[in-house]
Residue, then its C-alpha position, 0 to 999 in steps of 0.5 A: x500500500x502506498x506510505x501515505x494511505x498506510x496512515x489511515x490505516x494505522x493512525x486515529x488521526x494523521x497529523x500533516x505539516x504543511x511547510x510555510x516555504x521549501x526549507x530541508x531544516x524545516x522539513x527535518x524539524x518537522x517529521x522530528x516534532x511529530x509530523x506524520x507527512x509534509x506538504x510542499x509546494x511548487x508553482x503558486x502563490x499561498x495565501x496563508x503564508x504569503x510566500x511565493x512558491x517557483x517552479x519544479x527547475x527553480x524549487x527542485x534543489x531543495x525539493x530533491x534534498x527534503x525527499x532524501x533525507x524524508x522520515x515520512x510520506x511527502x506530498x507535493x502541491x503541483x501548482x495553483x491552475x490547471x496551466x502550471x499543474x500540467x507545465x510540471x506535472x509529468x517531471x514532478x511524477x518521477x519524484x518519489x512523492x507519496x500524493x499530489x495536492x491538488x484543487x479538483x478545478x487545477x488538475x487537469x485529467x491524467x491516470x496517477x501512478x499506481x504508487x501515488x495518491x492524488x490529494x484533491x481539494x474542494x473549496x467553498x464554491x464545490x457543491x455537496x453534490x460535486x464533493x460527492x464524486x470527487x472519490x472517484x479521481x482522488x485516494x484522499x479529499x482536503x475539505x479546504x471550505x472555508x472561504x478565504x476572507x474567513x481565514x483565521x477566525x476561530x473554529x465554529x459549530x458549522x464548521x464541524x456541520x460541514x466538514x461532518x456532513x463531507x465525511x459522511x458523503x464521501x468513502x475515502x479519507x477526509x482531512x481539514x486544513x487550518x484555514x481556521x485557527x484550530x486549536x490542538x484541543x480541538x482535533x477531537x471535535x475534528x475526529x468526532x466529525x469523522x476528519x482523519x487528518x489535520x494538515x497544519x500550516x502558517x495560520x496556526x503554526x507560524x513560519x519560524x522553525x521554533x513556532x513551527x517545532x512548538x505548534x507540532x508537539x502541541x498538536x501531536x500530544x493532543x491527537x494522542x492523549x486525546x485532549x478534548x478541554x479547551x481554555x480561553x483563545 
């Protein structure tokens, strides 16, 4: 079974880094701190960490030195429309990462690799009914819903509505990015909603290796100790 897919086999809850740039010493102290897997990213601009993401040629060095010094899946964003999805695609395949992260209206048609998980993504213009079909072409779905000028508010009750009523939809592996500031205490509400893994990323980890160390152990502690008590924001 492929790495990636091997988590949700074997893990209550996946925990997933998404990196804030293309750095190897984020990427050690990442999977050192706990992170099962770790997201990357070419050809876009990301709206939570506002950094800009350049092309394979341009990000393949340190890609190249992440994935051999890896202690864990890795997962690749392949860009941020269909156009530069298919610019690299074909190269990024040969790379020996376990999914590709993708917005389901950035990714063009193409058979994945029987060794590669493709990660699509829905944002908060897809229908349920569209969510619906999405296990068709993916391995695993990212309910990225939350509309981006909602970035950052806290976690809601509809929220939860709403990534419940996606798993309960959809037959393969849900997981919620932190486009939300969620909190570690909160997984467990995330868990009883049916979501099988929390990618965390600039909004609630920071982008300094330290702030992104801490945020991890928090989140890994509370995944496995099941802390469902939260404090004052």
């Amino acid at each position: 079974m492929n790495e990636y897919l091997s988590l949700f086999e074997t893990k209550k809850m996946v925990l997933i880094m998404s990196l804030p740039q293309n750095d190897p010493d984020l990427c050690r102290a990442a999977f050192d701190a706990g992170a099962d897997a770790v997201k990357v990213h070419i050809n876009v601009d990301h709206r939570a960490s506002g950094t800009h993401f350049g092309t394979l040629r341009e990000e393949r060095d340190a890609l190249e030195t992440m994935l051999s010094h890896r202690a864990g899946p890795m997962g690749l964003v392949p860009g941020g429309s269909p156009q530069a999805v298919m610019g690299d695609l074909r190269e990024a395949l040969s790379l020996p990462f376990s999914f590709y992260s993708v917005y389901a209206h950035h990714m063009p048609w193409t058979r994945m690799p029987e060794d590669k998980v493709l990660m699509a993504a829905c944002d908060s213009t897809y229908s349920l009914a569209e969510i619906s079909g999405m296990p068709r072409y993916c391995g695993v779905l990212e309910a990225s819903v939350i509309p981006g000028a909602e970035y950052g508010a806290p976690l809601t009750i509809r929220d939860l509505i709403k990534y419940r009523q996606i798993t309960e939809t959809v037959s393969v592996p849900v997981i919620v990015p932190t486009q939300r500031a969620i909190r570690p205490c909160e997984t467990q509400a995330l868990a009883e909603a049916g979501v099988r893994a929390v990618m965390i990323g600039a909004i609630v980890t920071g982008k300094t290796r330290q702030e992104i160390i801490s945020a991890i152990k928090a989140f890994r502690k509370a995944i496995d100790e099941g802390e469902v008590t939260c404090g004052s924001r």
